[in-house]
Each structure stands twice: as C-alpha cells, then as structure tokens.
BAFI-3210 file (N, C-alpha, C; in Angstrom, 3 decimals, decimal comma, padded with zeros to 6 digits):
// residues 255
n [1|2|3|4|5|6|7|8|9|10|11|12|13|14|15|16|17|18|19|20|21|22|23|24|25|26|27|28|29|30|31|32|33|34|35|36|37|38|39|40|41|42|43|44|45|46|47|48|49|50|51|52|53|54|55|56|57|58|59|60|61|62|63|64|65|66|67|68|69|70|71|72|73|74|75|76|77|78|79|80|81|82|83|84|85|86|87|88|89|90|91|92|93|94|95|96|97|98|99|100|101|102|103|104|105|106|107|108|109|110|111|112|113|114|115|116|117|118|119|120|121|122|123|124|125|126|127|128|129|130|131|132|133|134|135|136|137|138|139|140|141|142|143|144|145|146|147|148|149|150|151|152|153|154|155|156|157|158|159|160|161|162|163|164|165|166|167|168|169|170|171|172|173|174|175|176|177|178|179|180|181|182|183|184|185|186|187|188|189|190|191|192|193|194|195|196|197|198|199|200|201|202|203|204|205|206|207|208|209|210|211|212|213|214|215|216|217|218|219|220|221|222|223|224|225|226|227|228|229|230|231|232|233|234|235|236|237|238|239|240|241|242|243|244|245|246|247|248|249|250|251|252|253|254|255]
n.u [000,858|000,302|002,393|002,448|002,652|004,922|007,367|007,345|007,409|005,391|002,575|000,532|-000,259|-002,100|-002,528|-000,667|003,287|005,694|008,411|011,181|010,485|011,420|013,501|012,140|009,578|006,019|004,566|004,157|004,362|001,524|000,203|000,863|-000,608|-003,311|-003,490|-003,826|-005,432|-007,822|-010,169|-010,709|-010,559|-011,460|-009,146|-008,423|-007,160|-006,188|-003,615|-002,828|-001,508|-000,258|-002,313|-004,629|-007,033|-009,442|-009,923|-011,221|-013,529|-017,028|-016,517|-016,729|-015,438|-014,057|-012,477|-014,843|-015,318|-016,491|-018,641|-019,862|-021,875|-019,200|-016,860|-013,173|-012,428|-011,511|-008,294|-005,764|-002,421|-000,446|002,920|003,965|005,818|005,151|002,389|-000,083|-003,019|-005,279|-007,433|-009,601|-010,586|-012,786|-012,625|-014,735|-017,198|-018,998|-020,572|-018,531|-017,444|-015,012|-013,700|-013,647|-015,435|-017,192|-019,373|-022,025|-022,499|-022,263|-020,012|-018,600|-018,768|-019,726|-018,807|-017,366|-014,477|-012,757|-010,140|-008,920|-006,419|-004,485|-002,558|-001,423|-001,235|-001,307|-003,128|-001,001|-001,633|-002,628|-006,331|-008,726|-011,453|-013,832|-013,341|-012,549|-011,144|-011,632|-011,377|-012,466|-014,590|-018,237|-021,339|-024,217|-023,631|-023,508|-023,828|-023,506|-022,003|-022,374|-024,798|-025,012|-025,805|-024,142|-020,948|-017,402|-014,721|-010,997|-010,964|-010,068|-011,153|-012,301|-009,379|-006,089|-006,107|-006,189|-008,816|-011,382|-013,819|-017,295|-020,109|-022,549|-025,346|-026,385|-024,110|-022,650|-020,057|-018,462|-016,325|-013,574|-010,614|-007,244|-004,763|-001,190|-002,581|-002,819|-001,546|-001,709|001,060|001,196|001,581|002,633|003,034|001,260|000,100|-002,780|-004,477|-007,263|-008,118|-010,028|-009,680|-009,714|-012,243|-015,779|-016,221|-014,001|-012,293|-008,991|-007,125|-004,680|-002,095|000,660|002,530|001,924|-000,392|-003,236|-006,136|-008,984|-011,954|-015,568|-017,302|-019,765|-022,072|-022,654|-024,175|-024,368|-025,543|-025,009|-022,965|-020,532|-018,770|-015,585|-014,194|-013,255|-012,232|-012,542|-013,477|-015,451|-017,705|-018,197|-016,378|-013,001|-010,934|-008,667|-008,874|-006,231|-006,704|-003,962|-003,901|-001,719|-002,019|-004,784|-005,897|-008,098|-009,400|-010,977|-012,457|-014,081|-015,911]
n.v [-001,194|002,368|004,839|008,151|011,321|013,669|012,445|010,099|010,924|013,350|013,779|015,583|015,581|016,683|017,461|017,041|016,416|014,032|014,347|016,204|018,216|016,789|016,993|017,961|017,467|019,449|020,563|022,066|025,014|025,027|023,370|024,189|026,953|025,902|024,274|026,662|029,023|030,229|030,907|029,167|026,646|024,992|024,125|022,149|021,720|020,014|020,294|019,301|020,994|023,765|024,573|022,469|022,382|022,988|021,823|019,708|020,174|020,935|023,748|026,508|025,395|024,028|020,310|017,847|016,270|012,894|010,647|006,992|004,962|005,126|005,843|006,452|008,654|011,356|013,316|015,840|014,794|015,189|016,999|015,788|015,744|017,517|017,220|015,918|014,339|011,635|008,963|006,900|003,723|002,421|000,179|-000,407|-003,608|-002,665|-001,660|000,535|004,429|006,122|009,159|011,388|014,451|016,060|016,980|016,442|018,133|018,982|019,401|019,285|019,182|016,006|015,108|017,050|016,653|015,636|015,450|013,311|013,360|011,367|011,276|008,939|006,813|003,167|000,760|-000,153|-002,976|-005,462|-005,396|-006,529|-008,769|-008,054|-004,790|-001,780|000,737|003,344|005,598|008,705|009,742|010,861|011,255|011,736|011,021|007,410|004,811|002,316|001,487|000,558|001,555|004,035|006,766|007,797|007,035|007,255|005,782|004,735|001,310|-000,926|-003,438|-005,878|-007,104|-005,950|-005,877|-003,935|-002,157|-001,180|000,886|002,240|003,909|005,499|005,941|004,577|002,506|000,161|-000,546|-002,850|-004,054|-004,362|-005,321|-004,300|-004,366|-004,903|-007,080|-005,588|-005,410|-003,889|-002,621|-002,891|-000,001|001,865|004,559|005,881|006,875|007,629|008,378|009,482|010,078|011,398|013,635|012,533|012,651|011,562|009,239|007,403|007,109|007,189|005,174|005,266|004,226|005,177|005,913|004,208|003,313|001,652|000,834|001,693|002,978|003,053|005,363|007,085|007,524|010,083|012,317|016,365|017,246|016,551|016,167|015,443|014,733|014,629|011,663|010,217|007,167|005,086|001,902|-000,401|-003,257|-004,494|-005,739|-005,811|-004,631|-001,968|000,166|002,307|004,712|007,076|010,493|011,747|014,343|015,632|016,200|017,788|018,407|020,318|020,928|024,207|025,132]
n.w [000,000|-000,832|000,553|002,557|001,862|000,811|000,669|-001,659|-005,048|-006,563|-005,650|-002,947|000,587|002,696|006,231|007,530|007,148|006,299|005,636|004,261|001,268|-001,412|-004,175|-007,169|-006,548|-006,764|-005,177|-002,853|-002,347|-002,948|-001,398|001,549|001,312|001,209|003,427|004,944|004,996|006,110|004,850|002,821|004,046|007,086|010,145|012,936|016,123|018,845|021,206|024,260|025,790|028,272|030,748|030,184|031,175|029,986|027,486|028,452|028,973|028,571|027,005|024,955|021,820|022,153|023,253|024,645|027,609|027,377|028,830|029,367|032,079|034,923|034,483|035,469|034,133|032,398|031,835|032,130|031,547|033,910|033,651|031,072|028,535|026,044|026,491|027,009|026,994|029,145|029,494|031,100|032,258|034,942|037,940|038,396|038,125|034,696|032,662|030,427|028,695|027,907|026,795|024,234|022,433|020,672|022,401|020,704|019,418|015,918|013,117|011,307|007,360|005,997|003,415|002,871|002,162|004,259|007,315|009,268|012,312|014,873|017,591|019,788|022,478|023,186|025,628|028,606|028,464|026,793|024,807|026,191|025,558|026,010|025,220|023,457|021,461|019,615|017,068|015,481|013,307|013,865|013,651|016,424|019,378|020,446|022,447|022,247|020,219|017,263|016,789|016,328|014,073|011,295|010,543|010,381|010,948|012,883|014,172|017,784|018,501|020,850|021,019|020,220|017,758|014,493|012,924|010,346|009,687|008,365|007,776|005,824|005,828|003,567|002,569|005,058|006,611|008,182|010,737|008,824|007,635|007,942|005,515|005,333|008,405|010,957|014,462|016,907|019,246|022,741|025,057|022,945|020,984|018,107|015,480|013,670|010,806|008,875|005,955|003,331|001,707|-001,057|-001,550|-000,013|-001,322|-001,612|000,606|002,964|004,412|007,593|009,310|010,599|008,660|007,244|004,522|005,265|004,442|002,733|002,187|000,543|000,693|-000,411|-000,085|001,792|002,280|001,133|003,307|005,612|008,748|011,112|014,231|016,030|017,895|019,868|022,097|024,966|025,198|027,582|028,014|030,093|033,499|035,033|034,390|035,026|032,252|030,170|027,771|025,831|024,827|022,641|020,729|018,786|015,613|013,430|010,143|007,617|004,401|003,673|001,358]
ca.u [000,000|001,431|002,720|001,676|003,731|005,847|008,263|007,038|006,164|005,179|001,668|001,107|-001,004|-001,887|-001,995|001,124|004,110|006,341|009,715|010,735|010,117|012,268|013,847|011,449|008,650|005,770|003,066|005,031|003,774|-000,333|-000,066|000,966|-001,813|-004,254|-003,928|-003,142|-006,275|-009,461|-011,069|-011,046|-010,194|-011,116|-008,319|-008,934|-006,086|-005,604|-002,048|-003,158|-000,165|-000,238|-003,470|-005,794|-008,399|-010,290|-010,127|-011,582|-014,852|-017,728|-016,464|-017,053|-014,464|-012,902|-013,279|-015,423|-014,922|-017,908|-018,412|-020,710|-021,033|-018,547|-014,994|-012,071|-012,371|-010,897|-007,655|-004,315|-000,955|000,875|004,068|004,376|006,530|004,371|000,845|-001,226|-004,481|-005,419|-009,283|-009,469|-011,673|-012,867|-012,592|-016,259|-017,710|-019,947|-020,444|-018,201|-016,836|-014,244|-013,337|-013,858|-016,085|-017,587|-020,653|-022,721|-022,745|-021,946|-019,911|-017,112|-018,910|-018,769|-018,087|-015,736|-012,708|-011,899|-008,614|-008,105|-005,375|-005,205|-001,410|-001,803|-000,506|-002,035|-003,151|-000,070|-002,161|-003,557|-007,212|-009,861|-012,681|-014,541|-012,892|-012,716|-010,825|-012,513|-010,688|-012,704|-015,616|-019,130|-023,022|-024,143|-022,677|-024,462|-022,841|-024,057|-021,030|-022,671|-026,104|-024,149|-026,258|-023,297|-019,650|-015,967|-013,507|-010,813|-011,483|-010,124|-012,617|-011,819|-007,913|-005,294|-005,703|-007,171|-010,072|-012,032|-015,798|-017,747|-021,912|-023,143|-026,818|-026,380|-023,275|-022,046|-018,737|-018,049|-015,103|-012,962|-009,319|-006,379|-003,685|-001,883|-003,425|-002,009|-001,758|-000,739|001,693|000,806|002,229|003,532|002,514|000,945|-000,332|-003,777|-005,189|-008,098|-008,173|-011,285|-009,655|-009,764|-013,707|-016,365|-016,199|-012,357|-011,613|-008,137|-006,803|-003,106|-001,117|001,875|002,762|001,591|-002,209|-003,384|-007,505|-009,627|-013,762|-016,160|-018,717|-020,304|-023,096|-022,671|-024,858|-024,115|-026,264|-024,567|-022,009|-019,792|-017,693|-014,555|-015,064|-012,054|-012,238|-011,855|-014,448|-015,654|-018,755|-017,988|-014,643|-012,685|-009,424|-008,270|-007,564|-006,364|-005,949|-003,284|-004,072|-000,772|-002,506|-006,400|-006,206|-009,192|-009,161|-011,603|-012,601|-015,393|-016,353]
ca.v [000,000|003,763|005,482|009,406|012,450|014,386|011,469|009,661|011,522|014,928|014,142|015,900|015,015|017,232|018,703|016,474|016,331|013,240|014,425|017,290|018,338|016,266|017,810|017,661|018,180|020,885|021,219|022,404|026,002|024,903|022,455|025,369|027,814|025,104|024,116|027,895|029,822|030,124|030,932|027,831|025,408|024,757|022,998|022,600|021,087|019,883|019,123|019,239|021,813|024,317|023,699|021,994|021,920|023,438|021,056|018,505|020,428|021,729|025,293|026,102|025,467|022,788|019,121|017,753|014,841|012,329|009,293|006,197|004,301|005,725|005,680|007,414|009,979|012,422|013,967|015,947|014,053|016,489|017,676|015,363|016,206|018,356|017,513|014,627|013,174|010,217|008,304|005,349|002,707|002,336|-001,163|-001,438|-004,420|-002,327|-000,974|002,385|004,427|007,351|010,322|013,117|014,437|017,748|016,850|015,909|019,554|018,253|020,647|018,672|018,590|014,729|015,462|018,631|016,322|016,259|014,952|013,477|012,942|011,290|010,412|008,394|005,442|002,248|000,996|-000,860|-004,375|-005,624|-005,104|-007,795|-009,423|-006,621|-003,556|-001,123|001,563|003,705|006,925|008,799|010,955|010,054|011,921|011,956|009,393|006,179|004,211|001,316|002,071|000,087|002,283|005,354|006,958|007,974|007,223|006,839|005,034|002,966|000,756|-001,810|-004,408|-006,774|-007,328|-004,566|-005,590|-002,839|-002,546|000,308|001,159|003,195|003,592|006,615|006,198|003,322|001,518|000,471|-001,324|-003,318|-004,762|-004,341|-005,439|-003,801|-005,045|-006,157|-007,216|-005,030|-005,882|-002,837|-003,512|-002,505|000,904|001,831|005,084|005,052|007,964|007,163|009,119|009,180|011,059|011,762|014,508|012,443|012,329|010,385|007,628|006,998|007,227|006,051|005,218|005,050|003,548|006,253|006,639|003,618|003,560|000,126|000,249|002,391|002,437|004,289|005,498|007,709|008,069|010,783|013,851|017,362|017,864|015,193|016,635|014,700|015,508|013,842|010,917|009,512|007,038|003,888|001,381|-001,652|-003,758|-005,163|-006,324|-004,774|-004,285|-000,427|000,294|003,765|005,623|008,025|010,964|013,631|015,449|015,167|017,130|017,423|019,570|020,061|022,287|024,882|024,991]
ca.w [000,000|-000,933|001,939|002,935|002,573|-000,621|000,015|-002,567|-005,625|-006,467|-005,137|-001,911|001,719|004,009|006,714|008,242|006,528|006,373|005,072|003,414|000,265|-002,728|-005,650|-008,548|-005,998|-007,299|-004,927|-001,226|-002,323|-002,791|000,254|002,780|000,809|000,947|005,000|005,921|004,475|006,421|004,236|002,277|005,357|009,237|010,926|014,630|016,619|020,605|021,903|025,663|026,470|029,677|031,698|029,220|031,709|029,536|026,800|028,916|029,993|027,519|026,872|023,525|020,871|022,968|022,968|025,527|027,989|026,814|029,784|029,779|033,329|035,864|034,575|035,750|033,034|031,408|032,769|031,535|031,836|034,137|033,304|030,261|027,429|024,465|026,714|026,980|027,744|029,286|029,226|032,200|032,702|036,538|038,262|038,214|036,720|034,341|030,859|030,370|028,163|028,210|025,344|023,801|021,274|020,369|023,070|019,552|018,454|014,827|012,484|009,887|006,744|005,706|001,993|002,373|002,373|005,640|007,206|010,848|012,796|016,502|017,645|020,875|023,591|023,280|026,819|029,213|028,762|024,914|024,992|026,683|024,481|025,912|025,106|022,812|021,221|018,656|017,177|014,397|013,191|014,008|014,431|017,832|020,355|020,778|023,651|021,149|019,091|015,931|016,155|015,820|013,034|010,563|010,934|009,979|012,245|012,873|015,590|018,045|019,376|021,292|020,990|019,491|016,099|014,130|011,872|009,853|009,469|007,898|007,782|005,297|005,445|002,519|002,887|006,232|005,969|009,554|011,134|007,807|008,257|006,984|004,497|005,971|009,286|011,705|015,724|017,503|020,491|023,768|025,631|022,147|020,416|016,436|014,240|012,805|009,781|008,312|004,819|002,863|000,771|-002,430|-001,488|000,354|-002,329|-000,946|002,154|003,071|006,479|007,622|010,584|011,073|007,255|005,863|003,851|005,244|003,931|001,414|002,168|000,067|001,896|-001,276|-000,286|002,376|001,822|001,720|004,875|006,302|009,265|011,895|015,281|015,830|018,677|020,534|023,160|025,217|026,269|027,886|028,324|031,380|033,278|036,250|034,060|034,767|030,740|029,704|026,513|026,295|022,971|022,617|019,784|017,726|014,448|012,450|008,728|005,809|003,324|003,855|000,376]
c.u [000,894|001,388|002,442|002,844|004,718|007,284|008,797|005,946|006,077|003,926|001,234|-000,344|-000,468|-003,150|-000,362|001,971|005,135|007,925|009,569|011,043|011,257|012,646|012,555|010,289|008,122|004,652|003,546|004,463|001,809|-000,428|-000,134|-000,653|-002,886|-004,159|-003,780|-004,594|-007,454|-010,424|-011,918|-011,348|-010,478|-009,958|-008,002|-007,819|-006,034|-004,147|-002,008|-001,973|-000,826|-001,498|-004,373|-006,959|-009,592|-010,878|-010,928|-013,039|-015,813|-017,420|-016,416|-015,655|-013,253|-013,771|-013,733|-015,630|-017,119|-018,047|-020,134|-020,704|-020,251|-017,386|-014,290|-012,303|-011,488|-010,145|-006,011|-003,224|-000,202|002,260|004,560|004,622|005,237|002,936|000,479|-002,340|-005,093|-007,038|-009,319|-010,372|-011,650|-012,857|-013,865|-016,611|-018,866|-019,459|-019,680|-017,234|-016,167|-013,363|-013,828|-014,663|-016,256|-019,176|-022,638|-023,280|-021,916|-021,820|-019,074|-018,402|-018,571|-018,651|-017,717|-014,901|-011,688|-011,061|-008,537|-006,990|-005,212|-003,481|-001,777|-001,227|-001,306|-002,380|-001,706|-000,653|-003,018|-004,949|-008,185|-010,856|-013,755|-014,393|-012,810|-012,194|-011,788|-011,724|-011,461|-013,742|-016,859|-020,144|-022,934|-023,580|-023,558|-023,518|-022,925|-023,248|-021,725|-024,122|-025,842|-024,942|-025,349|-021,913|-018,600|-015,068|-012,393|-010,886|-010,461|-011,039|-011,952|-010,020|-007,121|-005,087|-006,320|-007,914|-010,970|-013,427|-015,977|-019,532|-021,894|-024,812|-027,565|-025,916|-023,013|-021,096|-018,606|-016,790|-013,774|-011,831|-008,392|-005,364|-003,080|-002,236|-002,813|-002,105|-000,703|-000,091|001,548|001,512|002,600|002,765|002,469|-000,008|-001,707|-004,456|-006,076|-008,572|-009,263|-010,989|-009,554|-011,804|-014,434|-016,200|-014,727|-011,855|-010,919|-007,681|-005,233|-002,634|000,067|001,979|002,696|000,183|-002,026|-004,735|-008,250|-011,451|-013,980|-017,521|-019,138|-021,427|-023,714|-023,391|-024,073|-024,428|-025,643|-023,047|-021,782|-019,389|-016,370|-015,119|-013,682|-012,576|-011,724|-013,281|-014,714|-016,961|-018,801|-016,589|-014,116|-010,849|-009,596|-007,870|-007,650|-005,953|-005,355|-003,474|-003,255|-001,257|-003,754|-006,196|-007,261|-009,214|-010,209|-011,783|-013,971|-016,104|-016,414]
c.v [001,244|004,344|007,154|010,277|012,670|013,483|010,532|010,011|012,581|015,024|015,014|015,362|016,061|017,223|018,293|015,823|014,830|013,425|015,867|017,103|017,413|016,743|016,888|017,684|019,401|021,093|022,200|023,809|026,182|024,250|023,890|026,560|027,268|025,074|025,243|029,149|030,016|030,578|029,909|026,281|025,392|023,958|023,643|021,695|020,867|019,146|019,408|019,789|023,028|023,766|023,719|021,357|022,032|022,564|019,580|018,642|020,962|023,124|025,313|026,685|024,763|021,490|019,284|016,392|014,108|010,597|008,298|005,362|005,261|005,655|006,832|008,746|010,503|012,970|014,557|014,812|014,903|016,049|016,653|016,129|016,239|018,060|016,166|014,689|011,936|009,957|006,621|005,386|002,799|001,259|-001,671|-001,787|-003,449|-001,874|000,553|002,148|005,945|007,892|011,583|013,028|015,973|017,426|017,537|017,479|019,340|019,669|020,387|018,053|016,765|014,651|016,802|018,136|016,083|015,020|014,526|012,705|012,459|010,384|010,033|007,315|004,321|001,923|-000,018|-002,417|-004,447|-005,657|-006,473|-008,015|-008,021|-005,626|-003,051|000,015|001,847|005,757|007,366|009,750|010,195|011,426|011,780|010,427|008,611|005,196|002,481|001,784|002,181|000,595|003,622|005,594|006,840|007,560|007,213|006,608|004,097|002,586|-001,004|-002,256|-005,901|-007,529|-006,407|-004,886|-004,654|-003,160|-001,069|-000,268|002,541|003,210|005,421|007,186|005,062|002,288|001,731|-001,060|-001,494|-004,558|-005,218|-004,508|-004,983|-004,247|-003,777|-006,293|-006,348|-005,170|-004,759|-003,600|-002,138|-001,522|001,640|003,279|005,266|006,617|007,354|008,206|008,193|009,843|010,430|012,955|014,310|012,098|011,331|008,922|006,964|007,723|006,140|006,201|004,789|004,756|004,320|006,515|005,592|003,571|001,604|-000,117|001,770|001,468|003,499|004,150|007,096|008,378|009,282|011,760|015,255|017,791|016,590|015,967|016,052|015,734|014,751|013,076|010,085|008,616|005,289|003,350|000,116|-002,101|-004,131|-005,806|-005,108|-004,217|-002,500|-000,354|001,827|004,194|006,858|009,021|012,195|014,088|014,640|016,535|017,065|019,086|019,139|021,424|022,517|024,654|023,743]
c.w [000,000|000,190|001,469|002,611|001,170|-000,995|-001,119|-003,812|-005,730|-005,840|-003,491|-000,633|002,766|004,661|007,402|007,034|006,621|006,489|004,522|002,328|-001,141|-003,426|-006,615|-007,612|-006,344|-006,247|-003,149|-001,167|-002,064|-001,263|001,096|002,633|001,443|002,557|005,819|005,780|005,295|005,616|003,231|003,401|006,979|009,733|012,480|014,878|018,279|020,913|023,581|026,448|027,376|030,000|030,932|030,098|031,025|027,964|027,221|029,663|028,597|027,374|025,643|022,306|021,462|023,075|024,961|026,142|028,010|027,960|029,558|031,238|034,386|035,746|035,207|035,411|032,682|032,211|031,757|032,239|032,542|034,034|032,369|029,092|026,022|025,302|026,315|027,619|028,322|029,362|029,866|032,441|034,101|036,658|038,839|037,512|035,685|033,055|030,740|029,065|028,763|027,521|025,942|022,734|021,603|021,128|021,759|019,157|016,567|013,682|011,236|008,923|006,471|004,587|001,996|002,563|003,505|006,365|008,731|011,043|014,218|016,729|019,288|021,479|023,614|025,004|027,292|028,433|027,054|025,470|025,245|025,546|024,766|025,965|024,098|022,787|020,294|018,638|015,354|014,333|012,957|014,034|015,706|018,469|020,600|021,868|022,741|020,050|017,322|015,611|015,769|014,292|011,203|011,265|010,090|011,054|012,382|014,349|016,344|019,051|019,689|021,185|020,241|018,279|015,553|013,139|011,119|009,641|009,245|007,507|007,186|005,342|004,459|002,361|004,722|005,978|007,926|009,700|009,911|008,111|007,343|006,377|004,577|007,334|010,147|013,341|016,299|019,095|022,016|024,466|024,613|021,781|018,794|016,291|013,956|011,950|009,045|006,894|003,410|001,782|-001,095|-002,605|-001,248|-000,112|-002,196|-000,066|002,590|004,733|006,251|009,086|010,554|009,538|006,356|005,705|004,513|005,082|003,407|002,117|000,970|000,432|000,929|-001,203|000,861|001,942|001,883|003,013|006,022|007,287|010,409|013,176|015,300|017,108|018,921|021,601|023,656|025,567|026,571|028,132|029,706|031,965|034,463|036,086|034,234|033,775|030,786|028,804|026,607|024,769|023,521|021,771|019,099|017,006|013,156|010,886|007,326|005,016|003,774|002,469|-000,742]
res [x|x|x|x|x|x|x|x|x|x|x|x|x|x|x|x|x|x|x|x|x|x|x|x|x|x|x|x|x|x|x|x|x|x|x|x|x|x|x|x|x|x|x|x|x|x|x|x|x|x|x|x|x|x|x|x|x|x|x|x|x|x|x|x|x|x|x|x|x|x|x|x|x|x|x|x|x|x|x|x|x|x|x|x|x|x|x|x|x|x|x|x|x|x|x|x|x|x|x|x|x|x|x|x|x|x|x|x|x|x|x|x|x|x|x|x|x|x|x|x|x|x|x|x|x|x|x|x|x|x|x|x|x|x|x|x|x|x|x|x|x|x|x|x|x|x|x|x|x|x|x|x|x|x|x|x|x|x|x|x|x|x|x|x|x|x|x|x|x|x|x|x|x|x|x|x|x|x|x|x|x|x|x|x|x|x|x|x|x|x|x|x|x|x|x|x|x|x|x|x|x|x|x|x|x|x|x|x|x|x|x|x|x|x|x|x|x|x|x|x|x|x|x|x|x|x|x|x|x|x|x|x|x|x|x|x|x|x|x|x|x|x|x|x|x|x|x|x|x|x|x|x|x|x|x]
***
C-alpha cells in the first residue's frame, strides 16, 4: 500500500508532513496555501499543552470529555513532554466508556474532504474481548457504538488488532481489516489518519505513514455533518484500561 507524505512523488497530503520536500517536488507552495487559508479550510487542533483543563470540559471550541457508566475519566498528563491526555476505565464491573467528542454539536462537513489525525498510547495491557478503542468521526454518540447513526472510524474491538468502518446512510462497511493485518503492540505510540480529501467515495486510512484500507462510503450527503469521537471502552470487566491521545487534528474544506 502507498505510503503518505511528498516522500514519494510529487503528489502531496496534508496537513502532516512526512519528510521534506524532494527535488522535482511541485506542490510544497499549494499544500501550505491550501492548509493555511481560512477561508477555504477549518483545521482545529488539541495538543493538551499548559493547563488543558479546559479542553476537557464543555467550553465552547474545545473538545469535551464524553463518559458512559462511571470511569475514571478524562484527565491531563501532568508535566508530560508536548501535553497529553489520558481516558481510564474504573474497576467497576460495568459498561463504560471514556473520550472526547464535540458533546454531539456536529460541524465537519462529511463530503468537504476532511482529514483526521489522533497520535496516541495504546493501553499498558492488549485489549480484553470486551474492550474497545474507537478513534474517528461520528453523528451523535451512541454508547451502542454500531447504532451510531453515521460514521468513519478505525477501531479496536476486542484485541489490538485494528479494523475500519464506515456507515453513510447506505453503505455500512463493519469490522474491515487492513492489508496487511495489523496488531498494535501494547504501551507503544501510532499515528492514525483518516483522509477523505480524495472524497467520500475513498476514504483512506493510515497507521503512522503507511495507507493500510480504502472504504467508500459515497453516499454521504451534503447535509450530512460529523464531530470527531475519541475514546476507550468496555462492556464489562474490572481491568483499569487507559488511553493516552498527545494530539487530535481534524481539517476540511469549507467549500
């Protein structure tokens, strides 16, 4: 699968860069234009640096800690290097979950192209039969991951291998595996993109800088608009798990 970034190629991928620019490279001037403009582009960004309390409460134009059950919750990493977040399970047997989202105020076109990014810590321990990561852009939150009206995601369920989905309204693409299979390793941190800028009908996903699965989820509407939707969760089970996210970057086009 082709890997991300002006490394390979004159084509270009943004908003994160891989390398710099190559000789015989032509686009390094549009890229910068293109992710720098507001007028054409939103790109919203959290790297949970000085006191990101505020990123962790509903204030508006900040993410917002989203809980099922009674977990831990939502908390900065103090005094970690560039800012973190963490999202812990509680050691009661019960159904929880624990993120972020835009508390289902829904604003990322899902056909303007739009681009996420979510670099993050897997938990200490590989994930139980009943657990659940899930890093991606969704409609309102359903604690019922798979009734979730609309989505895009990649997801682990039940053990750290990963997987993509996608539900438009028409298609819904479940538990899709990526080529090739990928089994993230535990404590470790991993890049995940989700890029939509060659349009709904291909949407590719990436593991740090390699493409490892392609949906097309086409049939998205114009009126059709997402939040981003980070988190951790469990059905039941008295494992303490916690997700750790140093940066969520989300980017599309207004027009």
């Amino acid at each position: 699968m082709p890997r991300r970034g002006p490394d390979k190629g004159t084509s270009f991928q943004w908003p994160m860069r891989t390398s710099r620019r190559p000789t015989g490279a032509t686009r390094e001037l549009s890229d910068i234009m293109q992710g720098q403009n507001p007028r054409l582009t939103c790109d919203c960004m959290w790297d949970f640096t000085g006191n990101a309390a505020n990123y962790l409460i509903g204030n508006a134009g900040t993410l917002t800690a989203i809980t099922t059950g009674t977990p831990t919750g939502a908390a900065q990493v103090a005094n970690t290097a560039n800012g973190e977040a963490s999202f812990t399970l509680a050691i009661t047997n019960e159904a929880e979950f624990s993120g972020v989202s835009w508390a289902d105020e829904l604003q990322i076109p899902a056909s303007r192209e739009f681009y996420l990014e979510a670099y993050f810590k897997m938990p200490a321990l590989a994930l139980s039969s009943v657990e659940d990561i899930v890093i991606g852009l969704a409609t309102a939150y359903n604690s019922t991951l798979a009734s979730t009206t609309k989505y895009v995601w990649m997801r682990m369920s039940g053990s750290n291998v990963v997987i993509v989905e996608g539900k438009d309204g028409t298609t819904t693409n479940l538990a899709t595996a990526t080529s090739p299979s990928t089994t993230l390793t535990a404590a470790t941190y991993y890049l995940f993109t989700i890029d939509a800028t060659s349009g709904p009908g291909k949407i590719k996903f990436f593991i740090d800088d390699n493409q490892v699965a392609t949906l097309a989820q086409s049939a998205f509407a114009a009126t059709d608009v997402l939040q981003p939707l980070v988190g951790v969760r469990k059905a039941s089970g008295t494992t303490v798990t916690a997700l750790t996210l140093d940066f969520l970057r989300v980017f599309w086009s207004r027009l």
